[in-house]
N, CA, C and O of each residue as an XYZ file, in Angstrom:
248
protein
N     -57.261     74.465     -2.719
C     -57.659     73.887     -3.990
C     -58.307     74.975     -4.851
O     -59.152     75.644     -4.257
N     -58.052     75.320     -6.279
C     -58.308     76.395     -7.067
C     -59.674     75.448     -7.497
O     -59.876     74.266     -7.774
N     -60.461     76.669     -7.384
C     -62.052     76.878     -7.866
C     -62.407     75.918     -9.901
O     -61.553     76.184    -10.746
N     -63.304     75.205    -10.229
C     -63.298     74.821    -11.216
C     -64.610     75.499    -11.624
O     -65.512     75.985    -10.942
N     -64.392     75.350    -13.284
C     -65.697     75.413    -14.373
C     -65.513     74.666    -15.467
O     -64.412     74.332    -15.906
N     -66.540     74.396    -15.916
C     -66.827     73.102    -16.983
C     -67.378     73.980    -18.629
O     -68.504     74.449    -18.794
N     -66.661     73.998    -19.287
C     -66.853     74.349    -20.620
C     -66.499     73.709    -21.961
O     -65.421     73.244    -22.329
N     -67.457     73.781    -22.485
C     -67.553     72.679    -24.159
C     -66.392     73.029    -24.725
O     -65.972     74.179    -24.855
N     -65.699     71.697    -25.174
C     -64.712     72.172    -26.136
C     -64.990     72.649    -27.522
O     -65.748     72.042    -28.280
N     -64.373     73.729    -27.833
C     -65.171     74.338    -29.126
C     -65.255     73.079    -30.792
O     -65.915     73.105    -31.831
N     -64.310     72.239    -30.281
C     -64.139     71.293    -31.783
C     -65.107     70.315    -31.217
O     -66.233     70.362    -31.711
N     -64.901     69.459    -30.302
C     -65.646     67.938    -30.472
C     -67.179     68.286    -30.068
O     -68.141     67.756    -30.624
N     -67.334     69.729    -28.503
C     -68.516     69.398    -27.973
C     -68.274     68.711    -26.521
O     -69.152     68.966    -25.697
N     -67.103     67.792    -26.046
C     -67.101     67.403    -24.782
C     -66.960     68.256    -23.832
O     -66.630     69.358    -24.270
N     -67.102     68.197    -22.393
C     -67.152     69.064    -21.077
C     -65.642     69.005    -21.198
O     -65.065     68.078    -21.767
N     -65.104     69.911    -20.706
C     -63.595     69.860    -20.127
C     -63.937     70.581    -18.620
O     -64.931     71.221    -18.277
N     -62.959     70.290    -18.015
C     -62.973     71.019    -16.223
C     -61.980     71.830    -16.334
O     -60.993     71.401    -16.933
N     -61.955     72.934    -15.908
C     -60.792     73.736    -15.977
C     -60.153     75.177    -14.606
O     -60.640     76.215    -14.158
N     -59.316     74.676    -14.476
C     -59.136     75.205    -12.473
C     -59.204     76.673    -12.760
O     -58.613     77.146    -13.730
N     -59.738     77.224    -12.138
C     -59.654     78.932    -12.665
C     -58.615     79.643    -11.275
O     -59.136     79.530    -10.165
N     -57.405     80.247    -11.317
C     -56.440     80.909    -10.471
C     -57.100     82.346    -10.014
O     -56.531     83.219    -10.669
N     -58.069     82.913     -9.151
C     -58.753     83.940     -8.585
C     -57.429     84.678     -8.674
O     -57.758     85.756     -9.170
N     -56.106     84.706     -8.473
C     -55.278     85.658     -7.971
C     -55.158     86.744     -9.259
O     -54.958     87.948     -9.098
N     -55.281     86.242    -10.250
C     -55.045     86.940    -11.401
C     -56.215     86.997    -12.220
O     -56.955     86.021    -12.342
N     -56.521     88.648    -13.076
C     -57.407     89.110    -13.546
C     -58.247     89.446    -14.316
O     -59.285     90.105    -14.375
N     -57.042     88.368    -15.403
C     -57.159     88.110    -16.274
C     -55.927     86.908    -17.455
O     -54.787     87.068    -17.889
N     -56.944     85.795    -17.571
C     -55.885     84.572    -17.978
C     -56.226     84.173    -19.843
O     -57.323     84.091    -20.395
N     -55.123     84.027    -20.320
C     -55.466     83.516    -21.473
C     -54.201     82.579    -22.264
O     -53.135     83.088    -22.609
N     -54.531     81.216    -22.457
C     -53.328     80.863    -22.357
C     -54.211     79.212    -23.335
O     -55.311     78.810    -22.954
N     -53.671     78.721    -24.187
C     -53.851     77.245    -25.068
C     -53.859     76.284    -23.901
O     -53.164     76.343    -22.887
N     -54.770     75.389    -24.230
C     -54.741     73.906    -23.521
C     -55.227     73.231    -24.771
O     -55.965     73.795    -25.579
N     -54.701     71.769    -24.925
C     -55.252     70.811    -25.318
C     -56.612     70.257    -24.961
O     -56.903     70.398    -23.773
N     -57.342     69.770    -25.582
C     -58.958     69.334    -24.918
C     -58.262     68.056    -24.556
O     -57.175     67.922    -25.118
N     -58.633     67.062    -23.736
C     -58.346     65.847    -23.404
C     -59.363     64.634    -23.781
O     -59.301     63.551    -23.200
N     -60.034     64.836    -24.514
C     -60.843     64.275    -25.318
C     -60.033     64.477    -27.057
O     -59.132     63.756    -27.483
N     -60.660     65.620    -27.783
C     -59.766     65.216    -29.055
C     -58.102     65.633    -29.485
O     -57.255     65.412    -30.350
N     -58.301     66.324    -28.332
C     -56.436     66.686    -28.162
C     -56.141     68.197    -28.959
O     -55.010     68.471    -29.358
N     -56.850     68.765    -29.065
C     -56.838     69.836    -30.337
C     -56.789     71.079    -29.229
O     -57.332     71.257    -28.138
N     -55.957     71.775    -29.971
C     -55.524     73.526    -28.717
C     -56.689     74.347    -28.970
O     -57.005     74.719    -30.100
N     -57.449     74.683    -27.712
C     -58.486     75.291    -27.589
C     -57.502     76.693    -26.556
O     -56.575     76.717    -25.746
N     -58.526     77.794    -27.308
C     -57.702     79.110    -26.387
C     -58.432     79.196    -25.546
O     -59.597     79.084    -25.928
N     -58.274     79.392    -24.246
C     -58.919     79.530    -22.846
C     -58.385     80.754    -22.672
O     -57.174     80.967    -22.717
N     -59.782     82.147    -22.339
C     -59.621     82.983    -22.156
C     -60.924     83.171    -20.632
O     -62.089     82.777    -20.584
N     -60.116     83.901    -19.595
C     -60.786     83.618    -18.531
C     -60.643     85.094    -17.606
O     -59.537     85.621    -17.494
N     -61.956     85.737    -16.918
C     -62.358     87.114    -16.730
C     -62.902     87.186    -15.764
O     -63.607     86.219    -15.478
N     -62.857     88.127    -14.981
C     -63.777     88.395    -13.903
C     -64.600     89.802    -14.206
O     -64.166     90.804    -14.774
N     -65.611     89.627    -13.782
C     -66.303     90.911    -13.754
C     -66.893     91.736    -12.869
O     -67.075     91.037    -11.872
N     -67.338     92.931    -12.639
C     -67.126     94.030    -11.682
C     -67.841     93.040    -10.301
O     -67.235     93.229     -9.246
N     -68.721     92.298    -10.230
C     -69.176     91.446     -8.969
C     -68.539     90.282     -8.731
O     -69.007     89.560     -7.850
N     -67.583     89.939     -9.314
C     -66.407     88.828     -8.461
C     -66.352     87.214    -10.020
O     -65.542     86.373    -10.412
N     -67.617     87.611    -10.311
C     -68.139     86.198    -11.090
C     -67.367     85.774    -12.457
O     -67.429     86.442    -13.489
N     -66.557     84.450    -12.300
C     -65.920     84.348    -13.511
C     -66.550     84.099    -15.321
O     -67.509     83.365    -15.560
N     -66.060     84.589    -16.020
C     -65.959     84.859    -17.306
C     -65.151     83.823    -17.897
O     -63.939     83.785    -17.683
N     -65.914     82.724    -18.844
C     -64.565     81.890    -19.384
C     -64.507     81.484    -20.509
O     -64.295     80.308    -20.210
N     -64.522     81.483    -21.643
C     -64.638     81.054    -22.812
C     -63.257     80.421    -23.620
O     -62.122     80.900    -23.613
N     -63.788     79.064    -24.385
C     -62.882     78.744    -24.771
C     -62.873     78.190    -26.334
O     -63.407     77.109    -26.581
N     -62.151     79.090    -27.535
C     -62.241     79.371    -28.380
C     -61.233     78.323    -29.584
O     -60.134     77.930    -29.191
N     -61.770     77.900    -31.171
C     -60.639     77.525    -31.339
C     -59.190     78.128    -31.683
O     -59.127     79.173    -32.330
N     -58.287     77.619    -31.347
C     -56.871     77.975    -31.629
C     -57.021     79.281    -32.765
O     -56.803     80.461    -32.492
N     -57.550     78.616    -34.423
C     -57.037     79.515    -35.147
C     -58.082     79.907    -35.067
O     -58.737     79.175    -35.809
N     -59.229     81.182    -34.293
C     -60.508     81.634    -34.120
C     -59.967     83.048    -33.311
O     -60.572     84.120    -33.295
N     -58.692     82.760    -32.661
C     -58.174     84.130    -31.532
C     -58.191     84.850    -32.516
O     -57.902     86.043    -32.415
């Protein structure tokens, strides 16, 4: 089961859960929020001690 983190969607403010894939080193890729439905960019990082990096930005904000 892939590892989760919980981050505000940048439009409404609700939690979203979002599975983070350890195999790769770097992810960045649109999801819909499931609350107001609006494409939030999920950009997701690791840094030099293992610990994920995740921010999720609006669409037209990349």
């Amino acid at each position: 089961m892939l590892p989760t983190v919980s981050v505000p969607c940048p439009y409404c403010g609700e939690r979203v859960e979002l599975m983070i894939d350890e195999a790769s080193d770097l992810q960045r890729y649109i999801e819909d929020c499931p609350v107001c439905c609006r494409p939030m960019e999920i950009a997701i990082a690791f840094d030099a001690g293992g610990e994920v990096l995740v921010s999720a930005m609006r669409d037209n904000d990349a």
